[in-house]
TIGUBA-775755 format. One record per residue (C-alpha): residue number from 1; residue in three letters; x, z, y. Coordinates in steps of 0.25 Angstrom, whole numbers, padded with zeros to 4 digits. Each point is the difference from the previous one (the first is absolute). Layout:
N
NUM,ala,X,Z,Y
...
***
This chain:
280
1,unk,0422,0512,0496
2,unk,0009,-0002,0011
3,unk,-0011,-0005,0012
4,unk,0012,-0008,0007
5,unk,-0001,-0010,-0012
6,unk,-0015,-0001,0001
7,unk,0002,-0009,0012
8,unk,0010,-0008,-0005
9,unk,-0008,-0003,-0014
10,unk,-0013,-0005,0008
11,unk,0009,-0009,0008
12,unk,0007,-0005,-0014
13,unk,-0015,-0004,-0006
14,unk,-0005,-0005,0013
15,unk,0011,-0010,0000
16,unk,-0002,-0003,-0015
17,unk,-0013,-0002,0003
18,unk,0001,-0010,0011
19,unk,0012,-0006,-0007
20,unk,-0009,-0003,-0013
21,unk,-0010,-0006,0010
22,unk,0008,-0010,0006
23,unk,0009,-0004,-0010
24,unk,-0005,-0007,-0014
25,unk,0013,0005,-0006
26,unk,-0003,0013,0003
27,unk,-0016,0001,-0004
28,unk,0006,-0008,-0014
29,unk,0010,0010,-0004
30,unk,-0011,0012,0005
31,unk,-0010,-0006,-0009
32,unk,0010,-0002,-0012
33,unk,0005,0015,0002
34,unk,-0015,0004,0000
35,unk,-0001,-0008,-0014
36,unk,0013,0009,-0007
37,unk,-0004,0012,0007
38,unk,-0018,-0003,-0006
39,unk,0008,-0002,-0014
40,unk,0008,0011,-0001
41,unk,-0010,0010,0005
42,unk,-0011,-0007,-0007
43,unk,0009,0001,-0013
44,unk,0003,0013,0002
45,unk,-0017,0004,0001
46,unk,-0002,-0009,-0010
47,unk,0009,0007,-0011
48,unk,-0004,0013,0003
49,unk,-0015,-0007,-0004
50,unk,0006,-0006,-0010
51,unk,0005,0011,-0009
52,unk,-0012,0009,0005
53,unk,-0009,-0010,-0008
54,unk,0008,-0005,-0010
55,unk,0011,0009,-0002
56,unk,0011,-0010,-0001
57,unk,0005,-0015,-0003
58,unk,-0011,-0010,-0004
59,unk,-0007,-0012,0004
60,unk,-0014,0006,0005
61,unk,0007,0006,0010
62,unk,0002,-0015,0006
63,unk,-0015,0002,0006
64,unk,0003,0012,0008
65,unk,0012,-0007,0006
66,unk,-0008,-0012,0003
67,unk,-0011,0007,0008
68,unk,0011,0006,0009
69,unk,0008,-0015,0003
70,unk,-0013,-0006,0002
71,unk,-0002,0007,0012
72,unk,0011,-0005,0007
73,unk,-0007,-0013,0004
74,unk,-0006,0008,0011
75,unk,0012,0005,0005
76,unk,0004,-0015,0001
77,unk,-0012,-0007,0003
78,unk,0002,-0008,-0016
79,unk,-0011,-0006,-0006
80,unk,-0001,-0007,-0013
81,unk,-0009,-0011,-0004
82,unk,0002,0001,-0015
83,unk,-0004,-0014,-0009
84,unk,-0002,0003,-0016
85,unk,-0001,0014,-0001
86,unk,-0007,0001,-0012
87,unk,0010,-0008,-0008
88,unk,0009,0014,0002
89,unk,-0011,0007,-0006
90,unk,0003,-0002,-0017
91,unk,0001,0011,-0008
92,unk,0012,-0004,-0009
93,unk,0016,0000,0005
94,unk,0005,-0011,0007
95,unk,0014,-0004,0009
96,unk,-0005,-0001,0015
97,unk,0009,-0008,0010
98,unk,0001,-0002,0015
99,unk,0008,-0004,0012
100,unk,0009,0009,0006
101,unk,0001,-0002,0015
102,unk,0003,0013,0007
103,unk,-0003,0016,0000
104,unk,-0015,-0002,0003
105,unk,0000,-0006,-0014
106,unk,-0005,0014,-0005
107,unk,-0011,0000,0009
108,unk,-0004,-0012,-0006
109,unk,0001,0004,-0016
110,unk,-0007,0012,0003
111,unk,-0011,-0006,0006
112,unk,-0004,-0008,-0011
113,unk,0007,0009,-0013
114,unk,-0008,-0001,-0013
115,unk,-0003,0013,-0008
116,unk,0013,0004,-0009
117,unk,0009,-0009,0005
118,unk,0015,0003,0006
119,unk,0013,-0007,0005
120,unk,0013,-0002,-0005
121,unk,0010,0004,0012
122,unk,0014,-0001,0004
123,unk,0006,0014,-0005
124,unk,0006,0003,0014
125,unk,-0014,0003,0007
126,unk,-0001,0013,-0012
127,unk,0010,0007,0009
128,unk,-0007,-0002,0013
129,unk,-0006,0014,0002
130,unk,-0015,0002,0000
131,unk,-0003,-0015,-0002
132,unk,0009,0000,-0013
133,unk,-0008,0012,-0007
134,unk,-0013,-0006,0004
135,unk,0005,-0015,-0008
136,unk,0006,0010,-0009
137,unk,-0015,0009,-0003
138,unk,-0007,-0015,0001
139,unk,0007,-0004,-0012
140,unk,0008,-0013,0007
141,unk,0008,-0004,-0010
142,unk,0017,0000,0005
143,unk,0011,-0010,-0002
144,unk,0013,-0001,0001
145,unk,0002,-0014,0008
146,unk,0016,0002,-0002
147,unk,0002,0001,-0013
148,unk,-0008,-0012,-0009
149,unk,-0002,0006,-0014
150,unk,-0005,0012,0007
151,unk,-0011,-0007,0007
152,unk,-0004,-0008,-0012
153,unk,0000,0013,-0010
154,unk,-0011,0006,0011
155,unk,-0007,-0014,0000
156,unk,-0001,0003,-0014
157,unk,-0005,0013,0000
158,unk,-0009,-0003,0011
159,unk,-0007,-0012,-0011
160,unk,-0003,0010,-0010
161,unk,-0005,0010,0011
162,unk,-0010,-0009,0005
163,unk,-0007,-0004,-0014
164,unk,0001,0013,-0004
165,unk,-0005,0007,0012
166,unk,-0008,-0011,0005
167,unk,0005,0001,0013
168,unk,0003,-0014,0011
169,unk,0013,-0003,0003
170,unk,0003,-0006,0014
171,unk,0013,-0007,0006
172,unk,0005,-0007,0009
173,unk,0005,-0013,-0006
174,unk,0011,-0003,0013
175,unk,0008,0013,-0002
176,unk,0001,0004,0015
177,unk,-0007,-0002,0013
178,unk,-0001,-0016,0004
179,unk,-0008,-0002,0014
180,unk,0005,-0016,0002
181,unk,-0014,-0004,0001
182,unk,0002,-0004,-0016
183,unk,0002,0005,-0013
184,unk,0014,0003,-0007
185,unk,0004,-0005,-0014
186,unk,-0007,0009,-0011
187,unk,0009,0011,-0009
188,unk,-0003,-0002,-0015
189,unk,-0003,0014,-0002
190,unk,-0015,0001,0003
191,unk,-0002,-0011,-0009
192,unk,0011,0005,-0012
193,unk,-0010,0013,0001
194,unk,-0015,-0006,-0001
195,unk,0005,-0010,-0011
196,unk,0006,0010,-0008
197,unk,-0014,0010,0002
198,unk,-0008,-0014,0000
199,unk,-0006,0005,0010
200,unk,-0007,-0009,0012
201,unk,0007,-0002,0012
202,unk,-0009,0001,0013
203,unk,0005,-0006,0013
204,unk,-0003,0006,0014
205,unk,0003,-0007,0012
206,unk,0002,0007,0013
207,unk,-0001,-0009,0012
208,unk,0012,0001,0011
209,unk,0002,0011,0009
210,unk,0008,-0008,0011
211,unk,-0012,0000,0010
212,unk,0000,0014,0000
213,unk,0012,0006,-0006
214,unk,0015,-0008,0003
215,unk,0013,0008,-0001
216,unk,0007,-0011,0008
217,unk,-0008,0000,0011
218,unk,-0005,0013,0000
219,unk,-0012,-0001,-0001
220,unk,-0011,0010,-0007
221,unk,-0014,0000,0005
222,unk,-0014,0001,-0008
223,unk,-0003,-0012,-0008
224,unk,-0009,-0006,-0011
225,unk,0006,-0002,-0015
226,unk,-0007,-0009,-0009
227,unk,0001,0005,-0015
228,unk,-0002,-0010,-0012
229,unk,-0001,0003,-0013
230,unk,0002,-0010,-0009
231,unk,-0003,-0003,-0014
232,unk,0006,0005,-0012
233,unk,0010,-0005,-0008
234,unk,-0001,0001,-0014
235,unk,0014,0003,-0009
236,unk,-0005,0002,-0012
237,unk,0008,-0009,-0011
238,unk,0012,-0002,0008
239,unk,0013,0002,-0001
240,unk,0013,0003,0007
241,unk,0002,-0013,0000
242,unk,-0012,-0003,0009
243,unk,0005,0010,0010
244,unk,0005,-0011,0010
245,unk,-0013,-0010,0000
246,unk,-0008,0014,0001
247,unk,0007,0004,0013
248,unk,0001,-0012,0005
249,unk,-0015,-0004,-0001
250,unk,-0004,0013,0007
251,unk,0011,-0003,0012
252,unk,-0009,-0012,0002
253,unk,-0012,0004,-0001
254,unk,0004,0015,0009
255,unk,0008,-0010,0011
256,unk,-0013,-0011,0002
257,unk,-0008,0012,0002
258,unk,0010,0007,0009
259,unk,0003,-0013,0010
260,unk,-0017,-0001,0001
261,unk,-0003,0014,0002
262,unk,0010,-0001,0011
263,unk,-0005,-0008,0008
264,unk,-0008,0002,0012
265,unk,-0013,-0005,0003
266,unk,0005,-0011,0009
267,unk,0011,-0003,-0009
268,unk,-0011,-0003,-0009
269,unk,-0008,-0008,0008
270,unk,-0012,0006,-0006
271,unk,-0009,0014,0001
272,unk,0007,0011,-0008
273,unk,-0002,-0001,-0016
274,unk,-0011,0007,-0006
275,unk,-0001,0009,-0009
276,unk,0010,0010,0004
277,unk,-0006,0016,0001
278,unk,0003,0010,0010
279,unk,0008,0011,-0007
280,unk,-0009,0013,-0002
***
């Protein structure tokens, strides 16, 4: 209440704002503080939603937390051209996978998330404040990365909820965040999990965020982000044994997609691909 501060506090957010219109450093940190600061209010709106309409922890409680992260594409001037949406659309369980590039990667599931279907997560990101209860309400499924027997005893449980429950599973094969412009080697577990469930595995490719979004260079602007969803792979009859050639033929199939999604229309030589939709 002191009026002497008043002064001194316009000063300090005219310089802010000059400083995050004249530096690209400075507008990408801005616009990366918005993102935590939209997540954890967001989350925050979204429990509260949550345990109105459901009451507690289950999966239908994903939709509700959908609609809310959908909106930030217009915040960030994000649009997504999605390619074989339907295939997502089956009524039975199945193990979903994707790329991990950065934190925009939520904006991206969530854009296209099938009905009953959650994530597996690190068990960290359960301790952070609002954004962990709303996981937590969602039904995301926590594991211990540290400690292996822990992970796979959750795998396990994770299996039998799926089938029983009918509920999708989705994963990101590469364990952490990856933005070199390809794909990491796989981790077994996605693969462990669909063919011990035999369950199909689908793949979704997200195309490359560097045009728009670069930690390195700081960059963070609006951007297109094509969306293909491939088709699915079937597990049924195999065997641990098969866990390797499994992973490794959708590695293949996820990276050739990745690498032409990627590229730009010039890169191309040719018109942009048809068939890609304009997310709704």
């Amino acid at each position: 209440d002191d009026p002497h501060l008043w002064p001194w506090l316009t000063a300090a957010l005219l310089l802010l704002l000059l400083l995050v219109q004249l530096s690209r450093a400075a507008r990408f940190y801005a616009k990366v503080g918005l993102y935590c600061l939209l997540c954890m209010f967001m989350s925050a709106v979204a429990s509260v939603v949550c345990l109105l309409r459901h009451g507690g922890r289950t999966v239908d409680n994903m939709s509700i937390i959908s609609w809310f992260v959908r909106s930030f594409k217009y915040v960030y001037g994000l649009r997504f051209e999605v390619k074989g949406r339907r295939k997502l659309e089956v009524n039975s369980p199945c193990v979903i996978i994707s790329n991990h590039q950065s934190i925009l990667d939520m904006m991206g599931l969530m854009e296209i998330l099938p009905k009953r279907c959650v994530q597996i997560a690190k068990r960290e990101l359960m301790f952070l404040g609002p954004v962990g209860l709303i996981m937590y309400l969602g039904g995301v499924f926590f594991i211990n990365r540290q400690r292996s027997r822990t992970a796979m005893s959750v795998m396990a449980d994770v299996g039998k909820h799926m089938v029983r429950d009918n509920v999708k599973v989705w994963i990101y094969p590469e364990g952490t965040r990856n933005d070199n412009g390809d794909l990491l080697p796989f981790k077994k577990g996605a693969f462990y999990l669909a063919i011990q469930a035999q369950v199909p595995i689908i793949p979704v490719v997200y195309s490359s965020f560097s045009s728009f979004y670069n930690v390195k260079t700081k960059l963070f602007t609006s951007g297109t982000i094509k969306v293909e969803v491939l088709d699915a792979v079937p597990t049924t009859g195999l065997t641990n044994d098969d866990v390797t050639e499994l992973m490794d033929t959708c590695q293949k199939a996820m990276r050739s997609t990745f690498l032409e999604i990627s590229r730009t229309p010039q890169e191309n030589g040719a018109p942009e691909e048809p068939g890609y939709q304009p997310a709704q």
